[in-house]
DSSP file (Angstrom, degrees, kcal/mol; ACC not computed):
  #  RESIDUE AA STRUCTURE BP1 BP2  ACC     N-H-->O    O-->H-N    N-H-->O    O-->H-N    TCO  KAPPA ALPHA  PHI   PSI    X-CA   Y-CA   Z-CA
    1    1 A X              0   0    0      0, 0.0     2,-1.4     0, 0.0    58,-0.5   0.000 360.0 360.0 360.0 149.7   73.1  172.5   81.1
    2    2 A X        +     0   0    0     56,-0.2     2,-0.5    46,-0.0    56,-0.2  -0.588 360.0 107.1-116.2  53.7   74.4  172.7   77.6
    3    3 A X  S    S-     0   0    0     -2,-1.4    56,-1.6    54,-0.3    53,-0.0  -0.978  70.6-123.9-154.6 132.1   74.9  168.4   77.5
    4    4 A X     >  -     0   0    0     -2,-0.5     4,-0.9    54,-0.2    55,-0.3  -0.152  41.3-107.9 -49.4 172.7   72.8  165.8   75.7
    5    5 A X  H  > S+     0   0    0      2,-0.2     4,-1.8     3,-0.1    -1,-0.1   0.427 120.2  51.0 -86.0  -2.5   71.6  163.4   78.4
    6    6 A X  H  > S+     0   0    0      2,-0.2     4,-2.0     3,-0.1     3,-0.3   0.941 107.2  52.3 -93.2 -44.9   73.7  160.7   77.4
    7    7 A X  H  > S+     0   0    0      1,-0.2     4,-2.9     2,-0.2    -2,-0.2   0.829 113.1  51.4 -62.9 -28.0   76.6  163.0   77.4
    8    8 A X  H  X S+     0   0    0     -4,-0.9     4,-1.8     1,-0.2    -1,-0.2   0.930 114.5  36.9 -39.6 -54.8   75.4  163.9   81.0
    9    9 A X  H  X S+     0   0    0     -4,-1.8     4,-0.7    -3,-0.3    -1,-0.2   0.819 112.4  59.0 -78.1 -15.4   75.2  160.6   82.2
   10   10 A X  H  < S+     0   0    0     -4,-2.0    -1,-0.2     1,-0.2    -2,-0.2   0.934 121.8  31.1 -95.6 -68.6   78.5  159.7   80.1
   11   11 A X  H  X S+     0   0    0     -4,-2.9     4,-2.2    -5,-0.2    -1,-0.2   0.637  95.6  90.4 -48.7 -30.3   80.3  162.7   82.4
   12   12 A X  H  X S+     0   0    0     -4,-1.8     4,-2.7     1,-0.2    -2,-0.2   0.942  77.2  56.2 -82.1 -46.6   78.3  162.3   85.3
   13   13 A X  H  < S+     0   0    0     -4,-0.7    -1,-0.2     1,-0.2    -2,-0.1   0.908 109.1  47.8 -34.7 -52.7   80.8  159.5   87.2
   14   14 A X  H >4 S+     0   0    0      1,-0.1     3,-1.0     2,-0.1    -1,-0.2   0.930 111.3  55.9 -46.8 -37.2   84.1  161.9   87.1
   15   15 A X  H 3< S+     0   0    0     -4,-2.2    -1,-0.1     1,-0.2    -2,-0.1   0.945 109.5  36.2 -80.3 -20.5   82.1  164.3   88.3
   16   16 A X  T >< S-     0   0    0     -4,-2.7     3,-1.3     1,-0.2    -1,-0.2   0.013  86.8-165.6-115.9  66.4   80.8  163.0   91.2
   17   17 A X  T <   +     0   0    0     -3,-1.0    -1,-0.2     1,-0.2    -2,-0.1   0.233  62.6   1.7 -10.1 -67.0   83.9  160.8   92.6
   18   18 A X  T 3  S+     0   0    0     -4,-0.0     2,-0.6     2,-0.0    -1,-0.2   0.692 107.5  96.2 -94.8  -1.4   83.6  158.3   95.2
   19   19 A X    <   -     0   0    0     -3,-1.3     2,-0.3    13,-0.1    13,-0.3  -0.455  70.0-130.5 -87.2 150.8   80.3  158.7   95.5
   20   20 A X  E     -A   31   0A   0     11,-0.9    11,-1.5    -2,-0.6     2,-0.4  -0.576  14.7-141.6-103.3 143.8   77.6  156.2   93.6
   21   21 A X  E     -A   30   0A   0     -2,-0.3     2,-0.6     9,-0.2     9,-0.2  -0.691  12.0-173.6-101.2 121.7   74.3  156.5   91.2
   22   22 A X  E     -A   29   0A   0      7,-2.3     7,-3.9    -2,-0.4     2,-0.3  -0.998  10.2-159.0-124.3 143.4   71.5  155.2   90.6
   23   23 A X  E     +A   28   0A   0     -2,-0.6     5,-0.2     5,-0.2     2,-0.1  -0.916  19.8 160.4-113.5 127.2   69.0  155.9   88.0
   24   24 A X  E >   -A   27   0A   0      3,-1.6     2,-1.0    -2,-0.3     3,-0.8  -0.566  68.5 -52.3-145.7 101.3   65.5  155.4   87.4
   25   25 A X  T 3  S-     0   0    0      1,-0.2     3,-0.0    -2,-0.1    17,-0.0  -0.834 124.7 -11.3  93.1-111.7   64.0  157.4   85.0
   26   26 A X  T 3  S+     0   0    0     -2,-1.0    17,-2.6     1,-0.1     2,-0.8   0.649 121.5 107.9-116.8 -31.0   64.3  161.3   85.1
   27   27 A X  E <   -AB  24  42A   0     -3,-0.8    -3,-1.6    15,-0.2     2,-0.3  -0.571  45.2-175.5 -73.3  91.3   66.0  160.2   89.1
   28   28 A X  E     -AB  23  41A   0     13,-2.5    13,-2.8    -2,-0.8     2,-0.4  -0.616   4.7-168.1 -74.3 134.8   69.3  160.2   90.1
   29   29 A X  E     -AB  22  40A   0     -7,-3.9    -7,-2.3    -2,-0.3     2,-0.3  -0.960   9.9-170.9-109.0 136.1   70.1  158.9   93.5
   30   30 A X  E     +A   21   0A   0      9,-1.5     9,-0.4    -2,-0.4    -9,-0.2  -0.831  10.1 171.4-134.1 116.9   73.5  159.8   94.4
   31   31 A X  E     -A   20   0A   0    -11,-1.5   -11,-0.9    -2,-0.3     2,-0.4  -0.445  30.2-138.3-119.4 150.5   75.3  158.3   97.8
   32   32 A X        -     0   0    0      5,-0.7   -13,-0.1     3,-0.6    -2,-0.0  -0.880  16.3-145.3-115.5 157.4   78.4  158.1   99.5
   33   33 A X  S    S+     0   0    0     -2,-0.4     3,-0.1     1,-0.2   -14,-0.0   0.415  96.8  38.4-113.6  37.7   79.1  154.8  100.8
   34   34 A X  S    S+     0   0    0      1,-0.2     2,-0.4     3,-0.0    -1,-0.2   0.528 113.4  63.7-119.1 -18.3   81.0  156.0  104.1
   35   35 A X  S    S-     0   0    0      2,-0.1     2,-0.7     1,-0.0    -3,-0.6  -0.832  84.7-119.6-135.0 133.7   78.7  159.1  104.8
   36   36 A X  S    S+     0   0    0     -2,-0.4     2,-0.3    31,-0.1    32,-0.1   0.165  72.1 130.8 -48.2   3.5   75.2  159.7  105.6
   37   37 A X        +     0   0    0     -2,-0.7    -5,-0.7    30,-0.1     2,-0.5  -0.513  29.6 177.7 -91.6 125.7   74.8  161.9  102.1
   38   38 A X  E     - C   0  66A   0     28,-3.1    28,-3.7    -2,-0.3     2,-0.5  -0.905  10.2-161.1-125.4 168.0   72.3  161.5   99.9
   39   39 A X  E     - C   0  65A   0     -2,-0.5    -9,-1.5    -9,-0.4     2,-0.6  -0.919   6.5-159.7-140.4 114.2   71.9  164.0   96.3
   40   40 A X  E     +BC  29  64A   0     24,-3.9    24,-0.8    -2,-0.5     2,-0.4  -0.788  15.1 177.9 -84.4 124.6   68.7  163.9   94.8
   41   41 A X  E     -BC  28  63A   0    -13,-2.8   -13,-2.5    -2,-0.6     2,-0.7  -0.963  14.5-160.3-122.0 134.9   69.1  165.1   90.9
   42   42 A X  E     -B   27   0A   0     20,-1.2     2,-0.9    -2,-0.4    20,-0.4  -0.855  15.2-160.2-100.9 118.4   66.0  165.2   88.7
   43   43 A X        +     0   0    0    -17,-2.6     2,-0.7    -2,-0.7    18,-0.2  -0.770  16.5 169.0-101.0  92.2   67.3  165.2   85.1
   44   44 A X        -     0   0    0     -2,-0.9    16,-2.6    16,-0.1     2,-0.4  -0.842  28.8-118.8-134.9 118.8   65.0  166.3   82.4
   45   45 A X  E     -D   59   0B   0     -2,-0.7    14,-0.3    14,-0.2     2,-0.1  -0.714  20.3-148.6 -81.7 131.6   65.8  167.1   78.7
   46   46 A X  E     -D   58   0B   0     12,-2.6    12,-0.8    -2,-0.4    -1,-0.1  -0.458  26.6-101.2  69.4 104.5   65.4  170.2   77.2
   47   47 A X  E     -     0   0B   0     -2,-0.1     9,-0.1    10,-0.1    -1,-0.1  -0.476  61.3 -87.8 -80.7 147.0   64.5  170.9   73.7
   48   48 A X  E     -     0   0B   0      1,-0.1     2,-0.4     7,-0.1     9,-0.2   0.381  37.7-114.9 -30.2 170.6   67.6  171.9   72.0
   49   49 A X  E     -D   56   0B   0      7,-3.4     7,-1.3     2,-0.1     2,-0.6  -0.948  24.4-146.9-125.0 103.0   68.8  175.2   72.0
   50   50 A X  E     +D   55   0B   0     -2,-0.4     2,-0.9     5,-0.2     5,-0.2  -0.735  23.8 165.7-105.5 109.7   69.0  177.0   68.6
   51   51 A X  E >  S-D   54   0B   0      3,-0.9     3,-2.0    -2,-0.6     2,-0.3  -0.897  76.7 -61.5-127.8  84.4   71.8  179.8   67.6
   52   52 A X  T 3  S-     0   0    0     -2,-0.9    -2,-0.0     1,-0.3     0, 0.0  -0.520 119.9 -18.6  87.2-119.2   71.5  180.3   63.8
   53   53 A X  T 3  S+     0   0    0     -2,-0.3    -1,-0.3     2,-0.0     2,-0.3  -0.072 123.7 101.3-107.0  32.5   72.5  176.5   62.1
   54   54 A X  E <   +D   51   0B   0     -3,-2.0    -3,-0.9     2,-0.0     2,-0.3  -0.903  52.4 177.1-100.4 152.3   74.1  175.7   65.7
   55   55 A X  E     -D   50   0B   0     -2,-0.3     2,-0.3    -5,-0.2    -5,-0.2  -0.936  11.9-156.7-164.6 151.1   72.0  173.6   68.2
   56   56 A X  E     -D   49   0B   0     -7,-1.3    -7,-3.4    -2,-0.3     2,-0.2  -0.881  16.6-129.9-137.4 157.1   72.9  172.5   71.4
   57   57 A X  E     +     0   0B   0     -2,-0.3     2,-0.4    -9,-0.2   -54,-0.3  -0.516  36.8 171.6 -96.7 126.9   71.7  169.7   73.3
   58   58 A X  E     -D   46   0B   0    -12,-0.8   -12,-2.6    -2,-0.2     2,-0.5  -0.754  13.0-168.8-146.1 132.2   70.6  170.8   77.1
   59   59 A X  E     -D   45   0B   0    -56,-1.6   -14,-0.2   -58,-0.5   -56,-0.1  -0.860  25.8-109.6-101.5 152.6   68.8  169.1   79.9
   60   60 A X        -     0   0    0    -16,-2.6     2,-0.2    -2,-0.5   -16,-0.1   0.058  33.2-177.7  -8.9 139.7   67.3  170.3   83.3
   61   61 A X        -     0   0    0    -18,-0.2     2,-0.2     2,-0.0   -18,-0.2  -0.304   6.9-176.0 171.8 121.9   69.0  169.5   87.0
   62   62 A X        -     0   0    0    -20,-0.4   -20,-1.2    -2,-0.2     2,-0.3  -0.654  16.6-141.6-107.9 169.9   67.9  170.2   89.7
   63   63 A X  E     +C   41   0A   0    -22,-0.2     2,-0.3    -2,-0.2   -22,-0.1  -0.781  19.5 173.5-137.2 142.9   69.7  169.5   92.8
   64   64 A X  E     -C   40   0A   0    -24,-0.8   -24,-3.9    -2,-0.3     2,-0.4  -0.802  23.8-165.6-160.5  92.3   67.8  168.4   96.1
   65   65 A X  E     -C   39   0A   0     -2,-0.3     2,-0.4   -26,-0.2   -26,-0.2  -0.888   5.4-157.6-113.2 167.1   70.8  167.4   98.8
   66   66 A X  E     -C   38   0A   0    -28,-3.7   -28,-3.1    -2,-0.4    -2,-0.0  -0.971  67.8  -0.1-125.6 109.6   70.3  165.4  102.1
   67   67 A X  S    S+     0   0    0      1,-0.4     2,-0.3    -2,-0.4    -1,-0.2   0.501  91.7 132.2  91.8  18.9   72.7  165.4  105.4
   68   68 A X        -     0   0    0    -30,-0.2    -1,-0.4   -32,-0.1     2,-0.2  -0.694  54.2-135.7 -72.1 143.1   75.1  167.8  103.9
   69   69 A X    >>  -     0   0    0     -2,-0.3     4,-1.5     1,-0.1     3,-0.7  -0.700  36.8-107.1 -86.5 166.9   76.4  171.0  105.8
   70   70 A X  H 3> S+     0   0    0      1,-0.2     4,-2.4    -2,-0.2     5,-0.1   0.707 129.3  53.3 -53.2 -27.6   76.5  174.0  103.6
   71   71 A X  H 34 S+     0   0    0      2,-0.2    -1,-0.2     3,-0.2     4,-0.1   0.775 112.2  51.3-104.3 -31.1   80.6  173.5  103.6
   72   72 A X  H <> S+     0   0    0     -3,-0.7     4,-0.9     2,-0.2    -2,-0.2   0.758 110.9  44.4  28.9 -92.2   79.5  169.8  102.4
   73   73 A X  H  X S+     0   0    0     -4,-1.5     4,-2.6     2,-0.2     5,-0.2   0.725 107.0  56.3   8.2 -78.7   77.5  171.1  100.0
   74   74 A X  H  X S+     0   0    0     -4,-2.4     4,-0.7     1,-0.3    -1,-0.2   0.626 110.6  49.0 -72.4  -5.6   80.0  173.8   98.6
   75   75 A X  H  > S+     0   0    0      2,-0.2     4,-1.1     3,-0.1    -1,-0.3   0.728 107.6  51.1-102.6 -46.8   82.6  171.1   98.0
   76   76 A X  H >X S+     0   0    0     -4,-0.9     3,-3.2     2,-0.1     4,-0.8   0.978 115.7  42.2 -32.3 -80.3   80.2  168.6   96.1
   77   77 A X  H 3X>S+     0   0    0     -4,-2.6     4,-4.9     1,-0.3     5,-0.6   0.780 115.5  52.4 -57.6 -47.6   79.0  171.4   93.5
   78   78 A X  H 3X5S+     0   0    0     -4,-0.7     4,-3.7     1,-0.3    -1,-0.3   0.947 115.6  40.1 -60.7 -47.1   82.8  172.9   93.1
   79   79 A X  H <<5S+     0   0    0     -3,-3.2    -1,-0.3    -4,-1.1     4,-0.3   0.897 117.1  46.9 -71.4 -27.8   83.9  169.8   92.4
   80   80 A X  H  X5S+     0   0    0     -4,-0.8     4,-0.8     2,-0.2    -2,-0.3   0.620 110.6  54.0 -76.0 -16.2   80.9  168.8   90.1
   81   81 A X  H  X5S+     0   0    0     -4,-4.9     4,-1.2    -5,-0.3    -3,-0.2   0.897 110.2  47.1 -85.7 -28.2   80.9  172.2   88.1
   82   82 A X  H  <<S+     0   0    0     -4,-3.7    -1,-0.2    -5,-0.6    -2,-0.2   0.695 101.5  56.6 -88.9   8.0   84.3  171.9   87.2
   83   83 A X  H  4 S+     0   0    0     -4,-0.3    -1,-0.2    -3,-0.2    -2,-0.2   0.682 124.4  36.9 -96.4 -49.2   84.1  168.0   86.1
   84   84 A X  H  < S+     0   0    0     -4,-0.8    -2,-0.2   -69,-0.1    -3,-0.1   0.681  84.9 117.2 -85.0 -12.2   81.2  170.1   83.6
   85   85 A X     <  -     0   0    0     -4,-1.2     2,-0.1    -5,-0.1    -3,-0.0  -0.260  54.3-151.6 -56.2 137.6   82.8  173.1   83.0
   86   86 A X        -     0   0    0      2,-0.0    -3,-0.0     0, 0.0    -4,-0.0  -0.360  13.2-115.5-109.0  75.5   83.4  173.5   79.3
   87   87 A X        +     0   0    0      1,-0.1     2,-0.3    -2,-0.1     0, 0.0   0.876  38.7 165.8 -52.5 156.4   86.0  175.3   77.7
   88   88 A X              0   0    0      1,-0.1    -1,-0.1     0, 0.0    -2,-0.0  -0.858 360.0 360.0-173.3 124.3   85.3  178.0   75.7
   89   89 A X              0   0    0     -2,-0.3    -1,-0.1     0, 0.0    -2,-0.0   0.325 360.0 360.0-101.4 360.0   87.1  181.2   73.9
């Protein structure tokens, strides 16, 4: 992803809405607190990315979820890519 890690973590509440985070280290735990779901994200920075004098920040994440259905699932990530989405011309 094309985000510093602080801008990650900075983003990362909107994106994932009622549900709640904990971090330790490189380990996101992410939970709902009604719902049997858990989202493992392992978050790992990236050495910048360089395009000429531009350079863009990116970390890693990968996605590990637990007691989601696929429909579950597709409904998290929709809601979480567009919370990240960045605009662009």
């Amino acid at each position: 992803m094309g985000y510093s890690e602080r801008d990650f973590y900075r983003t990362l509440p909107s994106a994932i809405g009622e549900y709640r985070y904990a971090r330790e280290g490189q380990l996101v735990t992410i939970t709902h607190p009604d719902k049997n779901h858990v989202l493992l994200l392992n978050v790992a920075p990236l050495p910048d990315r360089v395009l000429g004098s531009i350079r863009i920040a990116r970390v890693e994440v990968s996605f590990t979820f637990e007691n989601f259905s696929t429909a579950e699932r597709n409904l998290f990530m929709a809601g979480f890519e567009l919370r990240f989405q960045r605009g662009g011309g």
